[in-house]
C-alpha positions as a printed NumPy array, in Angstrom:
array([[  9.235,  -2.362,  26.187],
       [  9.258,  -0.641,  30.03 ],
       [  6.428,  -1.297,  31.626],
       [  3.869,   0.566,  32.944],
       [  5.12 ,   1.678,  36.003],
       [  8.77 ,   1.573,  34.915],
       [  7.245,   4.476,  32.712],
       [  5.493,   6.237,  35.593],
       [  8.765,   6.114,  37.525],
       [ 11.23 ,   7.263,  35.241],
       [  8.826,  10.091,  34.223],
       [  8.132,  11.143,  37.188],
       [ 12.124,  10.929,  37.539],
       [ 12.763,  12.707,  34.517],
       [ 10.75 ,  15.468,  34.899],
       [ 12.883,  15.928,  38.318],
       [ 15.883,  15.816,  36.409],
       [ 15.168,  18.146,  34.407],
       [ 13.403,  20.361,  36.46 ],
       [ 16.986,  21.021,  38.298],
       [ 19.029,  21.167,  34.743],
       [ 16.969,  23.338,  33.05 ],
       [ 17.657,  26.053,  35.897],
       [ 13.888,  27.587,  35.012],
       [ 13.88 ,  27.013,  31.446],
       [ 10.988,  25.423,  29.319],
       [ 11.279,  22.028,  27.86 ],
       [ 10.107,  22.349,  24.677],
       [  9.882,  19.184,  22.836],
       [  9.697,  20.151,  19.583],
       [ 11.068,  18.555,  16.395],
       [ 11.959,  21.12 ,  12.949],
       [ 11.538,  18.726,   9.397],
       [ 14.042,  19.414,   6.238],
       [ 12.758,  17.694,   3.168],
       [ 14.021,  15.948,  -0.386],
       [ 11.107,  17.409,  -2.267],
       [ 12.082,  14.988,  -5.163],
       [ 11.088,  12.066,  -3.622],
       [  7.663,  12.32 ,  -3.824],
       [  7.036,  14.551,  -6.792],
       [  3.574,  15.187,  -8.23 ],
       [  4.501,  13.543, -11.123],
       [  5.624,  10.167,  -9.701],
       [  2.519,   7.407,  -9.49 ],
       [  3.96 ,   5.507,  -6.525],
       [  7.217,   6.364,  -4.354],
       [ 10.613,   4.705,  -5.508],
       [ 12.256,   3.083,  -2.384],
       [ 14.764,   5.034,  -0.416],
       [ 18.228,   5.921,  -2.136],
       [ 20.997,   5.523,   0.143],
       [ 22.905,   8.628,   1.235],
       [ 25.898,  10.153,   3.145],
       [ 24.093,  11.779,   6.236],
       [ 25.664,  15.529,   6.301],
       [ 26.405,  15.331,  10.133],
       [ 28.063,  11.97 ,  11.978],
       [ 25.366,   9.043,  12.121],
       [ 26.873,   7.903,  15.765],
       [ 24.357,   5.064,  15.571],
       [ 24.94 ,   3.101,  12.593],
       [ 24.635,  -0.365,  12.996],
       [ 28.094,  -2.43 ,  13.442],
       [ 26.653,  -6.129,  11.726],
       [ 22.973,  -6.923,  10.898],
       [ 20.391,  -6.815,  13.245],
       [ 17.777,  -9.299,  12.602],
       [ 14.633, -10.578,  14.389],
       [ 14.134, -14.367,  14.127],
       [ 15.047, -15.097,  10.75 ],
       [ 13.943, -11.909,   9.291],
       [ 15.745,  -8.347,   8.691],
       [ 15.047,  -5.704,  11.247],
       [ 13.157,  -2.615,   9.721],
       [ 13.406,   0.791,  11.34 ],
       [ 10.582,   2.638,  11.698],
       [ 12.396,   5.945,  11.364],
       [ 14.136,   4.576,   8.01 ],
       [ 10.893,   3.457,   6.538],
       [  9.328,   7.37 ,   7.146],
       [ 12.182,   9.926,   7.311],
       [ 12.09 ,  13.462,   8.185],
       [ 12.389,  14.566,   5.21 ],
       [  9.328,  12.187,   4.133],
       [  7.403,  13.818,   6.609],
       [  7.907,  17.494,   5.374],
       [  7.346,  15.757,   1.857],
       [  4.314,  14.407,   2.262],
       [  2.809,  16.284,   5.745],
       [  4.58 ,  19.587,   5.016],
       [  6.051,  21.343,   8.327],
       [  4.885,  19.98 ,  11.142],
       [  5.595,  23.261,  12.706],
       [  9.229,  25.097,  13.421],
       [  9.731,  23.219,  17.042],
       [  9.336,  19.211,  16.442],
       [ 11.158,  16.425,  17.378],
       [ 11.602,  12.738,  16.602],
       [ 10.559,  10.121,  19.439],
       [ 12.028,   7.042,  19.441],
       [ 11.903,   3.362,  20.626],
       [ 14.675,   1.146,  18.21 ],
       [ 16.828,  -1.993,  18.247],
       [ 20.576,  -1.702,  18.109],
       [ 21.454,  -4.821,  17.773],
       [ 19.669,  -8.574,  16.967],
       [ 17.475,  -9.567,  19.83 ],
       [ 16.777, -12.686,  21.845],
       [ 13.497, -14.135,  20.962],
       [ 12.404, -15.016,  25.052],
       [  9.022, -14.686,  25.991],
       [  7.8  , -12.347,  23.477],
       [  6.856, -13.151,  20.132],
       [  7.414,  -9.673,  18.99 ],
       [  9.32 ,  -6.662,  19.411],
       [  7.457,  -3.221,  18.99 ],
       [  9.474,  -0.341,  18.046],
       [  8.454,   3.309,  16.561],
       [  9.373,   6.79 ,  15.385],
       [  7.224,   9.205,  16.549],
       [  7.428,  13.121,  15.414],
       [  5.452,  15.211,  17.595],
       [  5.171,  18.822,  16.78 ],
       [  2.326,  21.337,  15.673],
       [  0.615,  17.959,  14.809],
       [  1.84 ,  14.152,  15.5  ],
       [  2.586,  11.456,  12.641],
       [  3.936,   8.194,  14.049],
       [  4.3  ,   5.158,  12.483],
       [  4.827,   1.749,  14.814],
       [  6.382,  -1.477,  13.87 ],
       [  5.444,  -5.271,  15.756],
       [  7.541,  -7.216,  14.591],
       [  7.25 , -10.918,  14.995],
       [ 10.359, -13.461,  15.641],
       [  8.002, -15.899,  13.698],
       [  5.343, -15.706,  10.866],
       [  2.141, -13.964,  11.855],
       [ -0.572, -15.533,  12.455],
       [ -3.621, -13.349,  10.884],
       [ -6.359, -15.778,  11.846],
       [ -7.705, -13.68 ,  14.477],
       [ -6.988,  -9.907,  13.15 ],
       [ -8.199,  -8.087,  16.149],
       [ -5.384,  -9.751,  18.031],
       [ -2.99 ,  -9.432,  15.722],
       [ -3.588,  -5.964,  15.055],
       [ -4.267,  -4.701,  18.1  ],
       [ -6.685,  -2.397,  17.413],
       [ -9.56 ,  -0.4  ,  19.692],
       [-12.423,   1.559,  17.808],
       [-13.421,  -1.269,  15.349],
       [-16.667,  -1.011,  16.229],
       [-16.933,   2.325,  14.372],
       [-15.316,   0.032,  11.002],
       [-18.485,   0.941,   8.972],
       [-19.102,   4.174,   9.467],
       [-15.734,   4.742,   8.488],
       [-15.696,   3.326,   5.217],
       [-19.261,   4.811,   4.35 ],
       [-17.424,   8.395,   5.57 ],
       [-14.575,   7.621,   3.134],
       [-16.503,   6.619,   0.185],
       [-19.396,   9.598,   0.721],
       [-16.336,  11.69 ,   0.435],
       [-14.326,  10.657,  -2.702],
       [-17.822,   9.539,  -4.395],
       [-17.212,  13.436,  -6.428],
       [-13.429,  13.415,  -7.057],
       [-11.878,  12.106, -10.44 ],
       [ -9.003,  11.204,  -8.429],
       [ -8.966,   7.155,  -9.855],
       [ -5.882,   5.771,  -7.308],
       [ -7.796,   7.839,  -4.365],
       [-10.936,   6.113,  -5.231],
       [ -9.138,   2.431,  -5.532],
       [ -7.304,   3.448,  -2.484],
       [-10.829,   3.464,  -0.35 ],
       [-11.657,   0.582,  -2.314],
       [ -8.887,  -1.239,  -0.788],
       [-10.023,  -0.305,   2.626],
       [-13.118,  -1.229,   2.759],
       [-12.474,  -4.974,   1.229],
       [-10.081,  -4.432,   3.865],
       [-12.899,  -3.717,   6.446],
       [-14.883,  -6.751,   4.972],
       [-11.573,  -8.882,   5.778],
       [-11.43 ,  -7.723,   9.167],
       [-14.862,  -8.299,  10.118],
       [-14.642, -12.1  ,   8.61 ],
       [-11.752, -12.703,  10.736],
       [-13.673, -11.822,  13.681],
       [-15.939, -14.667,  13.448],
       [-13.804, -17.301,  13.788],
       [-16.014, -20.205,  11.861],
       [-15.707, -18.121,   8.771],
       [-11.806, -17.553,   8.918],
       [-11.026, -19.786,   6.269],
       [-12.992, -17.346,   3.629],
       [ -9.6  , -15.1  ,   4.322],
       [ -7.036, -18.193,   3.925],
       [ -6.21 , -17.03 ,   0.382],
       [ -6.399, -13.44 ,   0.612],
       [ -3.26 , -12.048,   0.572],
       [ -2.551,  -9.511,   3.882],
       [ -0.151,  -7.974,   2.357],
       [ -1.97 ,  -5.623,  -0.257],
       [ -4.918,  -4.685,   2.425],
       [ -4.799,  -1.282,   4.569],
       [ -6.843,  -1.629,   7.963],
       [ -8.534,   1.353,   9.016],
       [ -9.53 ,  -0.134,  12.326],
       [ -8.481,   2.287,  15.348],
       [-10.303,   5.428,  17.196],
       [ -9.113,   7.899,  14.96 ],
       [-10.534,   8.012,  11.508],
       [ -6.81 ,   8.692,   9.699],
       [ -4.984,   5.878,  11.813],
       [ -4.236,   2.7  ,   9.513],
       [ -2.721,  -0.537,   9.911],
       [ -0.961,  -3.091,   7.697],
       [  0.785,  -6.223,   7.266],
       [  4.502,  -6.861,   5.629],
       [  6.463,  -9.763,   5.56 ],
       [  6.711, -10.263,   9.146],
       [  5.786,  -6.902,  10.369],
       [  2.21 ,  -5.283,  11.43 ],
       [  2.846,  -1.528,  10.953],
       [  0.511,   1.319,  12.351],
       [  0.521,   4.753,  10.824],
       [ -1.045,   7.164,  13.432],
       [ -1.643,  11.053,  11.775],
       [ -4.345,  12.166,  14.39 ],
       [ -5.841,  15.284,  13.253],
       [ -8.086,  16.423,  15.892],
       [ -7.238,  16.54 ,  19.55 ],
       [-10.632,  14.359,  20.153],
       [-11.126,  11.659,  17.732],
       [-15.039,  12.019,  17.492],
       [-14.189,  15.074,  15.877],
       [-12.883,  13.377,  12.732],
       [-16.212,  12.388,  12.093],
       [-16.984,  15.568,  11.159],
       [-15.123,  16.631,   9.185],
       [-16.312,  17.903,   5.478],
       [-15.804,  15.677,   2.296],
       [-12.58 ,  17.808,   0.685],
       [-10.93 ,  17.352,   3.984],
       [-11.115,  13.626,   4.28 ],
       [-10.387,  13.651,   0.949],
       [ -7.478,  15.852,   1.355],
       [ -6.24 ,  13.429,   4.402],
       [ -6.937,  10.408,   2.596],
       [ -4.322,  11.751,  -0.258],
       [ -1.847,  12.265,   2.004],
       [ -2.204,   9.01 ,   4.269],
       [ -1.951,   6.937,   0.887],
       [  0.84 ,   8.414,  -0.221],
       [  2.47 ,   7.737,   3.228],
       [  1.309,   3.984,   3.096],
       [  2.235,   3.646,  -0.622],
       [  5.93 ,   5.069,   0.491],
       [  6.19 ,   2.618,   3.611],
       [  4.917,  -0.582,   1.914],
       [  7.366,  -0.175,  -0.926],
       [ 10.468,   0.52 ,   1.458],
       [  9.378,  -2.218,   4.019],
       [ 10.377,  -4.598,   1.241],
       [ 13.888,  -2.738,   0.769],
       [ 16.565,  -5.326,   1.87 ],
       [ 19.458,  -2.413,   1.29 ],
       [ 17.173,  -0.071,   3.881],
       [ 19.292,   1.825,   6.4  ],
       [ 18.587,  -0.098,   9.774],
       [ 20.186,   3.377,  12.011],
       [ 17.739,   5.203,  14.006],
       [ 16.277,   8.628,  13.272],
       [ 19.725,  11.047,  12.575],
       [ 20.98 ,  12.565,  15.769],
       [ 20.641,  16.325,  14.453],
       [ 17.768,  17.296,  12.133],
       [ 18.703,  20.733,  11.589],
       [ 20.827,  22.786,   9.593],
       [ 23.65 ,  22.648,  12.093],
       [ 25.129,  20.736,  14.461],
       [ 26.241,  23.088,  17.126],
       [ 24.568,  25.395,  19.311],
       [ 26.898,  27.993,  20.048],
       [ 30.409,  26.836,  20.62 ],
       [ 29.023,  23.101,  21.792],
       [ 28.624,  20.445,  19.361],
       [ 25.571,  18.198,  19.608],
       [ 26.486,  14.976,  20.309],
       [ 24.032,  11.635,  20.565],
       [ 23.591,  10.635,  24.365],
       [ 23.165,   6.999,  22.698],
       [ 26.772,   6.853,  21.541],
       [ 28.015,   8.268,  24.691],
       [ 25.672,   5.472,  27.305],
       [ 26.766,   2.305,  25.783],
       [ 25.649,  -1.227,  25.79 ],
       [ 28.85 ,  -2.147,  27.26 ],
       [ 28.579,   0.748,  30.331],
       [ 24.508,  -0.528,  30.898],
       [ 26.05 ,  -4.311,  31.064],
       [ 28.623,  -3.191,  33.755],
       [ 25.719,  -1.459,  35.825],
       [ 23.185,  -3.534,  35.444],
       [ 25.424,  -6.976,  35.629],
       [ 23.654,  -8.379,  32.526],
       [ 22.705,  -7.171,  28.788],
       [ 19.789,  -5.14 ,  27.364],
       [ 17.304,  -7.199,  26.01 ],
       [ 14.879,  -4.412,  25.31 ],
       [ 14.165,  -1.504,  22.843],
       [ 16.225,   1.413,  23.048],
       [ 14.202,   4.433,  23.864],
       [ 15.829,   8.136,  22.83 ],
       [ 14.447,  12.08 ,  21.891],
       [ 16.747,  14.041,  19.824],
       [ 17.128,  17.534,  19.39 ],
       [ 14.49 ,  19.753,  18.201],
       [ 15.5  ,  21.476,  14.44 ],
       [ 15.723,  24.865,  15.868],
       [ 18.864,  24.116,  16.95 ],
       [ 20.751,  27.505,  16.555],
       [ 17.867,  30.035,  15.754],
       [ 16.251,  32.242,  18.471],
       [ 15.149,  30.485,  21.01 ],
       [ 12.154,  30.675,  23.425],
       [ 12.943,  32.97 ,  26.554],
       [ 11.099,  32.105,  30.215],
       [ 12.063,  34.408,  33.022],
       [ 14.806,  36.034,  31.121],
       [ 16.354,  32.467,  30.298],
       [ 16.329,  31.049,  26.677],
       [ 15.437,  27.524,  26.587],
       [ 17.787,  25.478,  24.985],
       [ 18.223,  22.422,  22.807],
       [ 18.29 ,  18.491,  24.557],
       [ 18.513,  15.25 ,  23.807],
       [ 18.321,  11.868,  25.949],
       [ 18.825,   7.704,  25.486],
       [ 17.351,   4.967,  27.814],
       [ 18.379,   1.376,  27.846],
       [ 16.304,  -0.909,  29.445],
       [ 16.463,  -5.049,  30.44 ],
       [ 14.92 ,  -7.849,  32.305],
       [ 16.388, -10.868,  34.129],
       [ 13.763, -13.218,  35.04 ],
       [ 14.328, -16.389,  37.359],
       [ 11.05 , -18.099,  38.376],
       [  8.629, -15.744,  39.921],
       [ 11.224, -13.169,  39.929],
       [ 11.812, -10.135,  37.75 ],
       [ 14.203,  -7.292,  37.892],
       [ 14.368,  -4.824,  35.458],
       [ 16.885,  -2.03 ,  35.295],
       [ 16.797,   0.817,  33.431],
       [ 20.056,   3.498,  32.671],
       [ 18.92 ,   6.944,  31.523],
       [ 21.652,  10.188,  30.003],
       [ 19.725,  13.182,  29.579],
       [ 22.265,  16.063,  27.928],
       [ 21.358,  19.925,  28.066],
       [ 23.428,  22.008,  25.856],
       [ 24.579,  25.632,  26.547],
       [ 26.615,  28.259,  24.236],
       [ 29.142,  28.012,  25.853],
       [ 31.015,  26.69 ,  28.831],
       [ 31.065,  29.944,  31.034],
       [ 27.268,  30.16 ,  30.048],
       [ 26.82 ,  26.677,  32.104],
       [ 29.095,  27.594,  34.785],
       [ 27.479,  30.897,  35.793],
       [ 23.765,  29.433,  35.477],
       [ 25.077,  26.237,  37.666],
       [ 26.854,  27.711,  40.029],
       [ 23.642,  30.005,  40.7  ],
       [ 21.26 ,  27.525,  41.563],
       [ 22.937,  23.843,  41.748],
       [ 26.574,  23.442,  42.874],
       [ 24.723,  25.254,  46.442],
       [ 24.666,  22.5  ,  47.947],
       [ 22.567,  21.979,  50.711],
       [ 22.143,  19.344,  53.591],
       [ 21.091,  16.125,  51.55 ],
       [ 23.412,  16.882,  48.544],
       [ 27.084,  15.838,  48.094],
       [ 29.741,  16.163,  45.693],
       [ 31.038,  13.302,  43.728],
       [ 34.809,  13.068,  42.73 ],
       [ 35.026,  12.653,  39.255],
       [ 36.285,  13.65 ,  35.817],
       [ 33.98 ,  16.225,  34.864],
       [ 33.974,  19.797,  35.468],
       [ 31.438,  19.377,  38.391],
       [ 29.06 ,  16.387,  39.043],
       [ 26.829,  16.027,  42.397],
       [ 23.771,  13.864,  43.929],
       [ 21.313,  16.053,  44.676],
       [ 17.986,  14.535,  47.081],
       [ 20.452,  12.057,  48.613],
       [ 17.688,  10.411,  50.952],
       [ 14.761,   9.781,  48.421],
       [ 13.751,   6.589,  48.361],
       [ 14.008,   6.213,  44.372],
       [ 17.644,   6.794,  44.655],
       [ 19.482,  10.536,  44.064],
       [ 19.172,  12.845,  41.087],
       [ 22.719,  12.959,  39.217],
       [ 23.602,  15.852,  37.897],
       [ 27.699,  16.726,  35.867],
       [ 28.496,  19.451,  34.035],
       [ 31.344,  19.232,  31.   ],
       [ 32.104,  21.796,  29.239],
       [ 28.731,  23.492,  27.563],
       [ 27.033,  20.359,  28.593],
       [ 24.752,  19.537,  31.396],
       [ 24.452,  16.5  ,  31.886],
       [ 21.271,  14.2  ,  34.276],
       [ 22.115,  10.468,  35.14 ],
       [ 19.562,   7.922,  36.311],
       [ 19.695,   4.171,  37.618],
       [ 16.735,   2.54 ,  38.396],
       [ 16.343,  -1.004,  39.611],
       [ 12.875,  -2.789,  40.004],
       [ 12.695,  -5.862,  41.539],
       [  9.266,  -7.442,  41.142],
       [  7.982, -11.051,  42.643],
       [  5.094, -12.876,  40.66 ],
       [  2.445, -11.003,  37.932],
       [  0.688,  -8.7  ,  40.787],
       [  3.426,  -9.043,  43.628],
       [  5.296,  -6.125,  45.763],
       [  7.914,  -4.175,  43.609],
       [ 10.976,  -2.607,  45.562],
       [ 12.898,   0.445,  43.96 ],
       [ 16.514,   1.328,  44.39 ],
       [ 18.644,   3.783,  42.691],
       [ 22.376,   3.61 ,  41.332],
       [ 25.509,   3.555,  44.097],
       [ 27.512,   6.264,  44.353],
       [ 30.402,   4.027,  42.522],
       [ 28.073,   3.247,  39.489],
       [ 27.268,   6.932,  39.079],
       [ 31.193,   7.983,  39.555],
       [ 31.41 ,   5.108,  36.705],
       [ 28.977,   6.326,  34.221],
       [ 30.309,  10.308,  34.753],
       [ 34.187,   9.338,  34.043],
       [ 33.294,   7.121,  31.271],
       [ 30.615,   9.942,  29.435],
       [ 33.178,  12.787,  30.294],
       [ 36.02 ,  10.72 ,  28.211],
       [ 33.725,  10.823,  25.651],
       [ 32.478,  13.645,  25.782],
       [ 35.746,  15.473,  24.915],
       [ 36.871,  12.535,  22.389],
       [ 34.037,  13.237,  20.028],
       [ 34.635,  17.398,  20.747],
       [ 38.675,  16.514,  19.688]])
């Protein structure tokens, strides 16, 4: 994962980006859910694991070979709870949503982690997210506030007296066995906390427990295989006010969180489970206006990040997709309808002794009816250049480093087509845990690189 400051920096960055490609416009990040109603019927007593199915638009990220970690199959997080599980189960999460996402593309090196955390995140009128550690190795559950990494625990039993106050009236017998399960759960948890008593959870299995041990009241955590999963479903801005809610709505969230852990437990076991991302569009259509959507992931490589950065990623991918809206009215600011985006980071780390240095490639893409549409709002309010801005020959219709003298490198921005497109190259170079970090951004050459490379792309997938 980036770390802390990497994520300071390249939001700080990104917000600059897209500050200029915007041109005024709103960035609404906002995700729309389409659902297979079937799958989780009334009817049904637990979910059946995921069917395989043609995606109806081009899955540009489907894995090549197997990714694994360690000895183990890599799960996606965004395969384990799909969109369409989400509408299922949460119903809309509101008509502008979109899918967050940190994923493997390939099978990592183990290095100096014993994990690798990954997620799928769908933030929209309300936020469900679901996050994956998964371990190289076998976890080690002898001290479960480690491995779990939870904060809150100390509220553990007035939790579990809140959950079983509130299904204490309901008929509802898999609700009821449901909180049973998390408060033997809670027992569990608070064993493994005193570490003379640890061997009273030796034979327990980990597997069939949920661990509601976290701030919020909803947020639960369990063990598969070689996985510790997190399902966060925050319903209150403020946690605290969980707590107060009335018995028919914990019930009501409890029903819908065990349906969402019954679903995930019984795919996390699915060795036939898609390992692709989240799908690049999660709408009804993949085209706004004349310009097809495509997946900024496809179009910045592995292969382009290894000729910037002179060695491989070795971390998660991080990426946004389009919001489900993709084609309907639109938000208008100033007079300007927002429109739809999507972006991909690749991040890695080389370290020799003391010495770190991380670099991280970003591709931001804004989309626009059509080409003329960009052109007129661009030539406007970017291609002016002014005194610390110059052109850069390339193959797209226009590209340009704007802020040439900042000291985190230039913004890059290229227009192709109905496609605006923001570049970034950051390099951190870091010596020991608490030493001086120095920031640089891309050369004019790697930028010229990137832009001919996307461009050919570009109009190969538009072909």
């Amino acid at each position: 994962m980036q770390s802390f400051i990497q994520k300071i920096i390249l939001t700080v960055k990104s917000n600059k980006l897209l500050s200029v490609a915007i041109l005024g416009s709103v960035v609404i990040v906002i995700v729309g859910i389409t659902v297979l109603a079937s799958l989780l019927s009334t009817q049904q007593t637990s979910p059946k694991p995921q069917v395989s199915q043609e995606p109806r638009f081009t899955n540009y990220l489907k894995p090549t070979s197997q990714i694994k970690v360690g000895k183990y199959r890599y799960v996606s997080a965004c395969q384990l709870l799909t969109p369409d599980d989400v509408r299922s189960i949460y119903g809309s999460l509101g008509d502008n949503t979109s899918i967050f996402e940190d994923f493997l593309d390939s099978t990592p090196q183990k290095g100096e982690t014993k994990s690798t955390d990954t997620n799928c995140r769908y933030v929209g009128d309300r936020e469900v997210a679901l996050f994956a550690d998964q371990y190289f190795d076998s976890i080690n559950t002898d001290n479960l506030g480690n491995t779990l990494y939870t904060l809150g625990d100390k509220r553990l039993d007035e939790k579990v007296a809140l959950y079983k106050k509130a299904v204490s009236s309901t008929n509802d017998k898999k609700l009821k066995e449901f909180v049973s399960t998390l408060e033997q759960s809670a027992k569990v948890y608070k064993t493994a906390l005193d570490f003379s008593s640890t061997e009273q959870n030796k034979k327990v299995d980990m597997n069939k427990l949920v661990f509601p041990v976290d701030r919020s009241l909803f947020n639960f955590n369990i063990i598969k295989n070689n996985v510790v999963y997190r399902l966060e479903q925050p319903v209150k801005t403020d946690s605290d006010d969980e707590y107060k809610l009335s018995n028919k709505e914990i019930v009501d969230h409890l029903q819908t969180s065990r349906k969402a852990l019954d679903l995930i437990k019984s795919r996390a076991g699915d060795r036939n489970l898609d390992q692709s991302p989240a799908p690049t569009i999660i709408g009804d259509t993949d085209k706004y206006g004349d310009t097809k959507i495509l997946e900024p992931c496809a179009l910045l490589t592995a292969q382009m990040y290894k000729t910037i950065a002179g060695s491989p990623e070795n971390d998660t991918m991080s990426r946004m997709t389009v919001d489900s809206n993709t084609d309907k009215q639109r938000v208008v600011v100033d007079g300007r309808p927002s429109s739809p985006s999507n972006s991909c980071d690749r991040d890695g780390t080389v370290v020799s002794g003391n010495s770190r240095f991380s670099t991280t490639v970003s591709l931001s893409l804004r989309y626009y009816r059509t080409a003329q549409d960009l052109q007129t709002a661009m030539s406007k309010e970017i291609e002016k250049l002014e005194s610390n801005d110059r052109l850069l020959q390339t193959n797209a219709d226009w590209a340009g480093l704007l802020d040439v003298d900042s000291s985190n490198g230039p913004t890059c921005v290229f227009r192709v087509g109905g496609y605006s497109g923001s570049l970034s190259i950051t390099h951190i170079a870091s010596q020991g845990f608490l030493g001086e970090q120095t920031l640089t951004g891309g050369t004019d050459e790697q930028y010229v690189q990137l832009i001919n490379t996307i461009t050919n792309s570009i109009k190969k997938f538009n072909k």
